[in-house]
PDB file of the backbone (N, CA, C, O) and the ligand in Angstrom, with CONECT records:
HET     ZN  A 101       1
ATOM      1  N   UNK A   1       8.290 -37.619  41.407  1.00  0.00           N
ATOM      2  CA  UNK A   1       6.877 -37.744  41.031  1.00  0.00           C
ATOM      3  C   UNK A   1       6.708 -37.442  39.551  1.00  0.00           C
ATOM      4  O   UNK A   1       7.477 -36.623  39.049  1.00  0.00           O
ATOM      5  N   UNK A   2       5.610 -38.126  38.671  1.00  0.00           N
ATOM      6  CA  UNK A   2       5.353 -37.709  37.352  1.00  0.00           C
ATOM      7  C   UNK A   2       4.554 -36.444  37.628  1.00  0.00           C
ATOM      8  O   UNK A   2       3.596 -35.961  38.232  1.00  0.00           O
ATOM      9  N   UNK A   3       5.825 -36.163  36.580  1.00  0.00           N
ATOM     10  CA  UNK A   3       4.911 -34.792  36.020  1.00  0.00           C
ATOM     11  C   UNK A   3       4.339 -34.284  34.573  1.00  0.00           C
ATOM     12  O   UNK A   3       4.839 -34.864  33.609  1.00  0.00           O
ATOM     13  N   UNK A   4       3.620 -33.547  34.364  1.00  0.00           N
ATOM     14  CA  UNK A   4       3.929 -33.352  32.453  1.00  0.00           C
ATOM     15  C   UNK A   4       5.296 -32.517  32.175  1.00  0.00           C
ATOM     16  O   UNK A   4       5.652 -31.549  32.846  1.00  0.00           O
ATOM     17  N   UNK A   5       5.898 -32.983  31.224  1.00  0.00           N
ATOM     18  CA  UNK A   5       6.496 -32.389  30.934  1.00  0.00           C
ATOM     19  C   UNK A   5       6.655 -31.284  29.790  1.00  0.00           C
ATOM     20  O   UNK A   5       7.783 -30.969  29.412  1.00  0.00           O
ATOM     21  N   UNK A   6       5.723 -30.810  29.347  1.00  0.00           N
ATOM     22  CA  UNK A   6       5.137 -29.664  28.791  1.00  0.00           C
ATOM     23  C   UNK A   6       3.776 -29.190  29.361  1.00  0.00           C
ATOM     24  O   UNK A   6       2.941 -29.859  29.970  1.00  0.00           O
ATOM     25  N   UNK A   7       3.744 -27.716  28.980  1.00  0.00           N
ATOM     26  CA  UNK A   7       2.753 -27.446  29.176  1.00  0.00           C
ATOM     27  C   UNK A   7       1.914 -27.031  28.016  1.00  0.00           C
ATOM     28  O   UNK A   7       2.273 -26.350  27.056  1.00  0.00           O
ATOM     29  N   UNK A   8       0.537 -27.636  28.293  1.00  0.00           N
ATOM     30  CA  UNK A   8      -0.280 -27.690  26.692  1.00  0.00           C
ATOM     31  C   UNK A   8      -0.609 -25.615  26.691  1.00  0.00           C
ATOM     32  O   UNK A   8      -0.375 -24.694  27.472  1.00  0.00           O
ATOM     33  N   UNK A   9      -1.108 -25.731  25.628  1.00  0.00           N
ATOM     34  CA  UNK A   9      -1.166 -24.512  24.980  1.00  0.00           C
ATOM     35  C   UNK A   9      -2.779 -23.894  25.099  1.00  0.00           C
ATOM     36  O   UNK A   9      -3.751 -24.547  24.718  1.00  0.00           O
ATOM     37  N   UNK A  10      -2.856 -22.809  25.569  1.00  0.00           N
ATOM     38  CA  UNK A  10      -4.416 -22.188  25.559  1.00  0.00           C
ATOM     39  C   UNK A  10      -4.960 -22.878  24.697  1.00  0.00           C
ATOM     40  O   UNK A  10      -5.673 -23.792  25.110  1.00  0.00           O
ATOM     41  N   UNK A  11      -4.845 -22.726  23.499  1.00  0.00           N
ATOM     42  CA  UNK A  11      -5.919 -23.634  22.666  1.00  0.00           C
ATOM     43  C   UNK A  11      -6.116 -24.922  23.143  1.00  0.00           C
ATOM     44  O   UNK A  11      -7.159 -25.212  23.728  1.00  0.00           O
ATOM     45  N   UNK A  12      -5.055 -25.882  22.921  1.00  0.00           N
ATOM     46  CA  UNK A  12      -5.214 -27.458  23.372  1.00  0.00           C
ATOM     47  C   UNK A  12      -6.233 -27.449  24.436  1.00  0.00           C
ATOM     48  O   UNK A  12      -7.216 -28.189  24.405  1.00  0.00           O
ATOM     49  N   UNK A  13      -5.906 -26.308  25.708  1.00  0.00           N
ATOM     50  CA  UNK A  13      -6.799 -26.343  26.888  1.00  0.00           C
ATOM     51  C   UNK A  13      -8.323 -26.301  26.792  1.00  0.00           C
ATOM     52  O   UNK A  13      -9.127 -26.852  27.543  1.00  0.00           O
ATOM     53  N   UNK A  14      -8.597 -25.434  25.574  1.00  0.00           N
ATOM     54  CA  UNK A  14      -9.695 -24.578  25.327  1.00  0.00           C
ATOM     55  C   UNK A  14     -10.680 -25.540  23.986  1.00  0.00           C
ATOM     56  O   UNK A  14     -11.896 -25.441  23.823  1.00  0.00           O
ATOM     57  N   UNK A  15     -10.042 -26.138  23.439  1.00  0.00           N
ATOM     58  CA  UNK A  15     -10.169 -27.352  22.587  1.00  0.00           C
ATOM     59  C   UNK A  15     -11.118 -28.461  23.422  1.00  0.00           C
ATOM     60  O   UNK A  15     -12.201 -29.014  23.229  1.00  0.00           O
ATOM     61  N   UNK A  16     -10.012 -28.463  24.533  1.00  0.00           N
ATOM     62  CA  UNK A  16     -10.553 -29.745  25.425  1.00  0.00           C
ATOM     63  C   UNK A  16     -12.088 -29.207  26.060  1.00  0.00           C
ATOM     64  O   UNK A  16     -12.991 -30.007  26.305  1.00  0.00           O
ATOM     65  N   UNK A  17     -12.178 -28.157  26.214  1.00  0.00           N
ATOM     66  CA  UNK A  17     -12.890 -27.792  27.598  1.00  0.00           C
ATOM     67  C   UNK A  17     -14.417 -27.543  26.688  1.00  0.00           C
ATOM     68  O   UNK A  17     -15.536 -27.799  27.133  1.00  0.00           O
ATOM     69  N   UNK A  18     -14.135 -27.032  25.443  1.00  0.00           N
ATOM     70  CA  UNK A  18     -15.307 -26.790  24.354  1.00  0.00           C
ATOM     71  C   UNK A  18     -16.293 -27.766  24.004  1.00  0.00           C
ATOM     72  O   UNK A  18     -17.445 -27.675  23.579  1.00  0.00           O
ATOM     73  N   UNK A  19     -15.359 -28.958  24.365  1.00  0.00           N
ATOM     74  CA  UNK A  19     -16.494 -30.355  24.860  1.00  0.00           C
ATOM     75  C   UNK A  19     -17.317 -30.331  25.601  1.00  0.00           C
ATOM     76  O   UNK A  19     -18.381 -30.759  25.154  1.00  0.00           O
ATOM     77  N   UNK A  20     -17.338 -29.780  27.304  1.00  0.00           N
ATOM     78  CA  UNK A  20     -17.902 -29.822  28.057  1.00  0.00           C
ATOM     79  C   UNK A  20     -19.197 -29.338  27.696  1.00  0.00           C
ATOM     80  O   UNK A  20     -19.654 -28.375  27.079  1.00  0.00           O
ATOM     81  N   UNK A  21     -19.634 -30.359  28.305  1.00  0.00           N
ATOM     82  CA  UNK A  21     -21.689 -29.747  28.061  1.00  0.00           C
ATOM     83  C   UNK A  21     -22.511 -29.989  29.283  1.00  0.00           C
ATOM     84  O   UNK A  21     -22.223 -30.780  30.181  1.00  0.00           O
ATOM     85  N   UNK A  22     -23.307 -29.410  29.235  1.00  0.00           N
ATOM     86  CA  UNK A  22     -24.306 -29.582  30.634  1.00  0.00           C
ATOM     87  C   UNK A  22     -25.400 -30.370  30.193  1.00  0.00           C
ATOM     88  O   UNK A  22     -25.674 -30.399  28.993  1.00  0.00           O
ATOM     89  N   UNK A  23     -26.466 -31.409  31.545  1.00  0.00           N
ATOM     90  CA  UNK A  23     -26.711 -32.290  30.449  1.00  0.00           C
ATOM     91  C   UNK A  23     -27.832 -32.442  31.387  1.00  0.00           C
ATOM     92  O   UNK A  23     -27.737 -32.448  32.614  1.00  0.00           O
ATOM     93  N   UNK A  24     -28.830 -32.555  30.735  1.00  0.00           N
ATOM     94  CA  UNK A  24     -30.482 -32.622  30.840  1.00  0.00           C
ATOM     95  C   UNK A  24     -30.376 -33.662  31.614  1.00  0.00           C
ATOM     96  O   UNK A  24     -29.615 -34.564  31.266  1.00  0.00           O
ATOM     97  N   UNK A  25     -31.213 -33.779  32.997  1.00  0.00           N
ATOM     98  CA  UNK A  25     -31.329 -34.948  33.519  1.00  0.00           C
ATOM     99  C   UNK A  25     -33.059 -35.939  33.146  1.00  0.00           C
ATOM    100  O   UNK A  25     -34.196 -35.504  32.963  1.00  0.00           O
ATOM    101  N   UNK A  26     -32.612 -37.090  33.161  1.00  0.00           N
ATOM    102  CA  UNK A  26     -33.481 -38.263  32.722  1.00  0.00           C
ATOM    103  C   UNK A  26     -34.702 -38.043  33.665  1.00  0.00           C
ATOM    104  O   UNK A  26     -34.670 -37.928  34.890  1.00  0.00           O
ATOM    105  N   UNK A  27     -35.755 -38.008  32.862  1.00  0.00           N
ATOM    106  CA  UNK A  27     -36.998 -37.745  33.900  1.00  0.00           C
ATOM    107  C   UNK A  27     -38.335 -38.755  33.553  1.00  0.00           C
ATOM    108  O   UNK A  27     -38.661 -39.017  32.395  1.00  0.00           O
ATOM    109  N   UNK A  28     -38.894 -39.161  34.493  1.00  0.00           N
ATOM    110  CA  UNK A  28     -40.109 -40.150  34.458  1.00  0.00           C
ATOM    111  C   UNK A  28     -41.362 -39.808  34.695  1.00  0.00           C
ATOM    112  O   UNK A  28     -41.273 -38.629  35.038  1.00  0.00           O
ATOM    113  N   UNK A  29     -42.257 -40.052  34.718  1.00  0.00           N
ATOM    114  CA  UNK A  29     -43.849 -39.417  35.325  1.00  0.00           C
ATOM    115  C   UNK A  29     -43.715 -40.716  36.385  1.00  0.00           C
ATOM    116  O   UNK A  29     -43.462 -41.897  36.147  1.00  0.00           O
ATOM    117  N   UNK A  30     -44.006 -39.973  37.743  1.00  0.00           N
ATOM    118  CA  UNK A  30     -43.899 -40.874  39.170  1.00  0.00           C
ATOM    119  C   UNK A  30     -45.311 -41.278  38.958  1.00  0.00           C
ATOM    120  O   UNK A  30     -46.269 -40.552  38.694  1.00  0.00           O
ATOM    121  N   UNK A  31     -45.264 -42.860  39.158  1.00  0.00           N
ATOM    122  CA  UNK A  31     -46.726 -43.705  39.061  1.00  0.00           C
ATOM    123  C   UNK A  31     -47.344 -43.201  39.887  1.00  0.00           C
ATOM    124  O   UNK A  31     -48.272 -42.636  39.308  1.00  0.00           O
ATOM    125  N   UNK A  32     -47.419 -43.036  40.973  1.00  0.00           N
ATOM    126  CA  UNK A  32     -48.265 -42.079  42.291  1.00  0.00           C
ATOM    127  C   UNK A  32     -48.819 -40.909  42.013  1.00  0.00           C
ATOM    128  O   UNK A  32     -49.952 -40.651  42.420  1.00  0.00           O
ATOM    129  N   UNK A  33     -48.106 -40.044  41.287  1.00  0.00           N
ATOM    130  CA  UNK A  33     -48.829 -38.499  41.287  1.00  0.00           C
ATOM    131  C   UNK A  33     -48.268 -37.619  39.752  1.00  0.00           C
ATOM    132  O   UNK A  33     -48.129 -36.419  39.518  1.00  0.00           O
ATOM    133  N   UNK A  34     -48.061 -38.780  38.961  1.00  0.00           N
ATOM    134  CA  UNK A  34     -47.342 -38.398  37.731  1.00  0.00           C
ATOM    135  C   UNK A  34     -46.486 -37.284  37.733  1.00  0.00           C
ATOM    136  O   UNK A  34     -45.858 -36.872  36.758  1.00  0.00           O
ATOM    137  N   UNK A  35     -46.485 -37.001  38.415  1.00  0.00           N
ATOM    138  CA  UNK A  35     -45.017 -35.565  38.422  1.00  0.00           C
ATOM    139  C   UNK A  35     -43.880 -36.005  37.981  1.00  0.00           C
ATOM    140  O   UNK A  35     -43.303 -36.937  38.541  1.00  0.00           O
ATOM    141  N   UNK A  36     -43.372 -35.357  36.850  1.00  0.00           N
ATOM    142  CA  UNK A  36     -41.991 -36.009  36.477  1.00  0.00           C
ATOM    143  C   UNK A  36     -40.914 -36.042  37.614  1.00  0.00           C
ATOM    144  O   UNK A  36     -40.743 -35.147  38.441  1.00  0.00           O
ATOM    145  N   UNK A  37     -40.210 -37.221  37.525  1.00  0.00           N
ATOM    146  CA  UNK A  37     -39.225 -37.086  38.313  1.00  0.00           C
ATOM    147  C   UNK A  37     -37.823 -38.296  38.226  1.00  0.00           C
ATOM    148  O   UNK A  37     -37.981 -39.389  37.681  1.00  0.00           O
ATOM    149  N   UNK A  38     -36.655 -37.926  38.776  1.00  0.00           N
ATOM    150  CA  UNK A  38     -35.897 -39.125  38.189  1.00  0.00           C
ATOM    151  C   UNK A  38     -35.923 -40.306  38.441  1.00  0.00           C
ATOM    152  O   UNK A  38     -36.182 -40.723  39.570  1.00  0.00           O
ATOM    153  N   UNK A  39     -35.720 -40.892  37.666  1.00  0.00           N
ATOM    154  CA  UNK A  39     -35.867 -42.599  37.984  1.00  0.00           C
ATOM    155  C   UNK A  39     -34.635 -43.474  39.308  1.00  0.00           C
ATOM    156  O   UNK A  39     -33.596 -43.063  39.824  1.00  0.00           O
ATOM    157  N   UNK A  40     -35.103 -44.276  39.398  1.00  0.00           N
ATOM    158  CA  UNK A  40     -34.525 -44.858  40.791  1.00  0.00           C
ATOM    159  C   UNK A  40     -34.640 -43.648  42.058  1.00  0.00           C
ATOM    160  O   UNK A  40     -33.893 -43.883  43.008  1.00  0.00           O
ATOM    161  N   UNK A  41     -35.432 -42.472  42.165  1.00  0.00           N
ATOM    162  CA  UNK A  41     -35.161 -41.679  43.128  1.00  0.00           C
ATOM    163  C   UNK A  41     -36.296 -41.474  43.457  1.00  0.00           C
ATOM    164  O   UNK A  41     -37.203 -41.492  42.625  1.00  0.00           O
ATOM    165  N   UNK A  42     -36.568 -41.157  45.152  1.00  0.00           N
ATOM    166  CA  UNK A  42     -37.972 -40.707  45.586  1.00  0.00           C
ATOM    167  C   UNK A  42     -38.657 -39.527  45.322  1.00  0.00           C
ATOM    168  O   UNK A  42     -38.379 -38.437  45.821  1.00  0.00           O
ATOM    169  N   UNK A  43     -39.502 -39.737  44.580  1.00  0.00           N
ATOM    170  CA  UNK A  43     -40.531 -38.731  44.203  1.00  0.00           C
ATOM    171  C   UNK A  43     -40.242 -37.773  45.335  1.00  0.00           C
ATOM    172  O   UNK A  43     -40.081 -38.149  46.496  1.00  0.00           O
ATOM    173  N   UNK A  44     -40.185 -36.528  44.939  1.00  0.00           N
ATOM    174  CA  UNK A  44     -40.329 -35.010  45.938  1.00  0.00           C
ATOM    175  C   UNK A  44     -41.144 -34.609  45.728  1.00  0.00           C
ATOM    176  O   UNK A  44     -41.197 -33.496  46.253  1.00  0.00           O
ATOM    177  N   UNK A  45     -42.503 -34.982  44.861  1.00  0.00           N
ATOM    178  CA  UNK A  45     -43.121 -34.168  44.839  1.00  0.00           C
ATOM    179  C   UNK A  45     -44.580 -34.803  45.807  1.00  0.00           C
ATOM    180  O   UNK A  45     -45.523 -34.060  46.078  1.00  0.00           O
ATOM    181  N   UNK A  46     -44.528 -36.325  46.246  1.00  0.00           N
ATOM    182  CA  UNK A  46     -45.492 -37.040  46.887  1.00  0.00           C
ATOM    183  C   UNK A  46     -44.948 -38.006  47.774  1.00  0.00           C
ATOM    184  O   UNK A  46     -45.615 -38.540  48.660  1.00  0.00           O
ATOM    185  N   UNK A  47     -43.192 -38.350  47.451  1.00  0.00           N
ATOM    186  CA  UNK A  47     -42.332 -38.844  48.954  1.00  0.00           C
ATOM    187  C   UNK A  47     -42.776 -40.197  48.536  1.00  0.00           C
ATOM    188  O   UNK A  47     -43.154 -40.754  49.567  1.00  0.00           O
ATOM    189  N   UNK A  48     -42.874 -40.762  47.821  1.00  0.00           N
ATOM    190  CA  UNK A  48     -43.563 -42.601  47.071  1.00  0.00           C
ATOM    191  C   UNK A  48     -42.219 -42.721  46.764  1.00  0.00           C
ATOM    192  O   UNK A  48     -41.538 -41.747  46.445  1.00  0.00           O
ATOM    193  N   UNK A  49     -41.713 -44.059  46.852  1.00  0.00           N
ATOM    194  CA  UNK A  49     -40.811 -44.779  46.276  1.00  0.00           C
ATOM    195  C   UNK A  49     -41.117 -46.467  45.991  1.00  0.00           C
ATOM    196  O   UNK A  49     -41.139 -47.110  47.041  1.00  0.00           O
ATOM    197  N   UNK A  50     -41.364 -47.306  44.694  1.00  0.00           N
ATOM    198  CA  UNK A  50     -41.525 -48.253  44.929  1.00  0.00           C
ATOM    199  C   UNK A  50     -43.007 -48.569  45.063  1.00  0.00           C
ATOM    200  O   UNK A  50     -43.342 -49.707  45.391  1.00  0.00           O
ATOM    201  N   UNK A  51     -44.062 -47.469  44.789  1.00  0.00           N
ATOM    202  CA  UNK A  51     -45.578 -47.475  45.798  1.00  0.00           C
ATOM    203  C   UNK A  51     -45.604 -47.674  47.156  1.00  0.00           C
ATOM    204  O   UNK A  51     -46.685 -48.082  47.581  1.00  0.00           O
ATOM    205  N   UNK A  52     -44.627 -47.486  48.055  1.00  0.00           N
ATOM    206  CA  UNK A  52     -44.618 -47.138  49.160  1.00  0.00           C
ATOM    207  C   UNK A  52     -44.167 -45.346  49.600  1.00  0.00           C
ATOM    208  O   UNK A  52     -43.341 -44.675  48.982  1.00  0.00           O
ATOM    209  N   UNK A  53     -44.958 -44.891  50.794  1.00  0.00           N
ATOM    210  CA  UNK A  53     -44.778 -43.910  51.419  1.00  0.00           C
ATOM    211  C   UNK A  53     -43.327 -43.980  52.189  1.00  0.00           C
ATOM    212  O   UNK A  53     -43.330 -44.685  53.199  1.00  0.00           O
ATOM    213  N   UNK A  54     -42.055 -43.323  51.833  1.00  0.00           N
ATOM    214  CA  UNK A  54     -40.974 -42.912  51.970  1.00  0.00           C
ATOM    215  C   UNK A  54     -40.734 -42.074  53.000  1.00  0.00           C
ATOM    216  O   UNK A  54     -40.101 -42.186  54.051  1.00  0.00           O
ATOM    217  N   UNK A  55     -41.504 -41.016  52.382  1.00  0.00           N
ATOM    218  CA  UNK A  55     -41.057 -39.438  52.697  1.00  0.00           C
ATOM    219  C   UNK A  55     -42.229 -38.615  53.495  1.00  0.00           C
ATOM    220  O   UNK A  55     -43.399 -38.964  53.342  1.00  0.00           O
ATOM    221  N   UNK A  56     -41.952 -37.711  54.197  1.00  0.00           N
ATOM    222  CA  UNK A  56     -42.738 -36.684  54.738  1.00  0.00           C
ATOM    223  C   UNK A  56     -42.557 -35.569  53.852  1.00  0.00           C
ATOM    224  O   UNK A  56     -41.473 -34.988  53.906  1.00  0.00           O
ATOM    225  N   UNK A  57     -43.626 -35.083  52.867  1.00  0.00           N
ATOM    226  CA  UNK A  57     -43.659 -34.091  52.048  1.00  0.00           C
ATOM    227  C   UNK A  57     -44.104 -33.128  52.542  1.00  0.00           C
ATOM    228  O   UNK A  57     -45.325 -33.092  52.693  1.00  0.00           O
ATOM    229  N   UNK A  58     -43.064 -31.677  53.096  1.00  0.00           N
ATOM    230  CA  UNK A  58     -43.475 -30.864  53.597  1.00  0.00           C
ATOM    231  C   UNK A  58     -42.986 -29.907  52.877  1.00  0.00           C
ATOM    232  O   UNK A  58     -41.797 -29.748  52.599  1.00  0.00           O
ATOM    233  N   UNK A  59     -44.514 -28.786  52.334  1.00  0.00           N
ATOM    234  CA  UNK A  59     -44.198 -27.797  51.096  1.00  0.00           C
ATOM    235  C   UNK A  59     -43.877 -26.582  52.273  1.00  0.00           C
ATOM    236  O   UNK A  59     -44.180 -26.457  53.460  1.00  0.00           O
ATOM    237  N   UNK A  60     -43.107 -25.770  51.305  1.00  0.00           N
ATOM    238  CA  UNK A  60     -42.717 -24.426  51.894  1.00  0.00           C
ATOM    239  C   UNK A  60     -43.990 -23.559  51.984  1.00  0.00           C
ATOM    240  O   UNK A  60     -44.823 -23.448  51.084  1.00  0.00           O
ATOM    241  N   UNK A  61     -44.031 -22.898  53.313  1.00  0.00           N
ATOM    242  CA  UNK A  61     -45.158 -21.917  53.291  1.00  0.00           C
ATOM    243  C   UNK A  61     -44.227 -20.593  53.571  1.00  0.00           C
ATOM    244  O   UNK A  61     -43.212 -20.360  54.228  1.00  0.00           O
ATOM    245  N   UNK A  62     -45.123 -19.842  52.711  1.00  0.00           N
ATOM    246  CA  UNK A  62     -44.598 -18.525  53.050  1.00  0.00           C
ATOM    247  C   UNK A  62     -45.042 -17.495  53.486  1.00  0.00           C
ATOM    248  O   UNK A  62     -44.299 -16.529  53.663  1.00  0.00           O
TER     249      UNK A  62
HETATM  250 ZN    ZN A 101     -44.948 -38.699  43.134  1.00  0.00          ZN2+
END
């Protein structure tokens, strides 16, 4: 089986990984109830997708 045949070095590792970023997700105002929310996905906050009723929006009671 391939393998590496070295092994990279803390830095090289740490180099690579210093890239990594966390990353804001894309958000829309839902035509139904303007609540931002992501695009292509059903509104959670009114269950609309498309201007159709999707979803049963049931809020947490406490
Ligand atoms: Zn909505």
């Amino acid at each position: 089986m391939a393998n590496p045949t070295h092994r990279h070095t803390r830095t090289r590792r740490d180099k690579r990984r210093a890239n990594w970023k966390g990353q804001t997700p894309t958000l829309v105002a839902c035509p139904d109830c303007k609540e931002m929310k992501q695009p292509h996905r059903v509104c959670t906050h009114c269950g609309t997708y498309n201007g159709k009723k999707v979803l049963e929006v049931v809020s947490k009671e406490s």
